[in-house]
N, C-alpha and C positions, 0 to 999 in steps of 0.2 A: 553443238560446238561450244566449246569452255572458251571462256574471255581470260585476260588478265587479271581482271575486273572483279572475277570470280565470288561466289559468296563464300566467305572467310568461314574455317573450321569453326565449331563450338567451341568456347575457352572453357573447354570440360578438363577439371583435375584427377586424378588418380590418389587416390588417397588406401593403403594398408597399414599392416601392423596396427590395426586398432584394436588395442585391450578388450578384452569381451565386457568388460564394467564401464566402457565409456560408451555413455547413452547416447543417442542425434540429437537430443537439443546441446550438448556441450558440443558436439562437432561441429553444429552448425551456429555455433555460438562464437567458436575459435575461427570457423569460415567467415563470417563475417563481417571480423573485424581486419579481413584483407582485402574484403571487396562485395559486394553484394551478388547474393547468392540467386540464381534463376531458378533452377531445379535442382536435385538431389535424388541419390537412389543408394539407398545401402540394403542390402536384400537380408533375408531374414531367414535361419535356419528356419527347415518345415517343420522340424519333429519336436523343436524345443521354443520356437519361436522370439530366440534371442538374434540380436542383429550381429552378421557376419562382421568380418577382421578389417572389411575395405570395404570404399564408398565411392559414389562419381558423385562430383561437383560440380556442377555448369554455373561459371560464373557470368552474368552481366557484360562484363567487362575484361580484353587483356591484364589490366591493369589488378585486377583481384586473384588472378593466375598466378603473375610473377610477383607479386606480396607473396600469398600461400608459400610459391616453391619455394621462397628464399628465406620465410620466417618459420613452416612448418615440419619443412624437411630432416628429421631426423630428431623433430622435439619428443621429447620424453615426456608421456602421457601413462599413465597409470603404470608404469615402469616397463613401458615398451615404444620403442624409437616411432614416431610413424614415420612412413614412405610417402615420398609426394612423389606423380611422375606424369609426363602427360605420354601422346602418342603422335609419334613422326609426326603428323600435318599439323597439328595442333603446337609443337616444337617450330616446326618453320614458319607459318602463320609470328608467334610468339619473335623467333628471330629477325624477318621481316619489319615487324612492327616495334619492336627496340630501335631496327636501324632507321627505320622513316622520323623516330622520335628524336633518335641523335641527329638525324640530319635538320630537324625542326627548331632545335632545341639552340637558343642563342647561349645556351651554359656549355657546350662541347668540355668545356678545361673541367668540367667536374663527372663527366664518364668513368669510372671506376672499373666497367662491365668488358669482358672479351663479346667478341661477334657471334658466340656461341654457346649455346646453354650448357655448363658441363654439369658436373655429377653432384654437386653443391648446390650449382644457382646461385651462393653466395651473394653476389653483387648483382648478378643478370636483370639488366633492368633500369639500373637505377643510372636517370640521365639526369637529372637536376637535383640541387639543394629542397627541392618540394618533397621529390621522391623517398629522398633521407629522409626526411624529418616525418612523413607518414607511417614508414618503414618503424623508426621509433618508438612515436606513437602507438604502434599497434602493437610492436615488440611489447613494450610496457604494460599493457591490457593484457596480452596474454600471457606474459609472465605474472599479472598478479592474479588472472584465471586462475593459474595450475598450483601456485602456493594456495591459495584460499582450497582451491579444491584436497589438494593435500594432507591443512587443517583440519578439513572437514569429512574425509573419508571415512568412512569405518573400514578395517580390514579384516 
């Protein structure tokens, strides 16, 4: 019999569109500087032993989910957008846990986020002044990831 109580989906990310030239230490380099990273699995063509276009990411923490969706979604990596996406349970778990955080959260007047993850993530998430300014923070990491990386590509 399930509880309310219940144990909480994996805060596993969906992650595609990844360039066949972006290796797993840079994916996992760009994961986590949203949150710390549990496990990973990005599977590997059999016949050439290069890693596939998508990745699952089990984060640690809610909080490393919605950094990714809201900072990685649609970043331009080796000149192709990646996809962030989770899955239903993992989406209302996520939603859920935003709303118990506004209701926690003596900052209410600085909620930015709708009740619901949309196609952006945008803002999804972010209930305090703390959360911006991590959001930043990481922002700025990873953009100086991708220009370094840029500089230093050979094509």
């Amino acid at each position: 019999m399930a509880t309310a109580a219940a144990q909480p989906p994996s805060p596993m990310l969906y992650i595609g569109r990844i360039a066949p030239t972006v290796d797993n230490e840079f994916m996992l380099s760009l994961l986590q500087l949203c949150g710390n990273i549990k496990s990973w699995k990005r599977p590997q063509d059999v016949s050439t032993g290069t890693p596939k276009s998508f990745g699952f990411y089990e984060f640690e923490s809610a909080e490393g989910v919605l950094r990714a969706m809201r900072l990685l979604s649609k970043l331009n990596v080796d000149g192709q957008q990646l996809l962030v996406n989770v899955n239903e349970a993992v989406k209302q778990y996520l939603e859920q846990y935003v709303q118990r955080k506004t209701e926690n959260s003596n900052k209410k007047e600085t909620q930015t986020a709708g009740d619901e993850i949309d196609d952006k993530g945008a803002n999804f998430g972010i209930v305090t002044d703390e959360d911006r300014e991590a959001d930043r923070d990481a922002l700025e990491k990873i953009t100086k990831m991708i220009e370094e990386r840029l500089k230093t590509r050979v094509v």
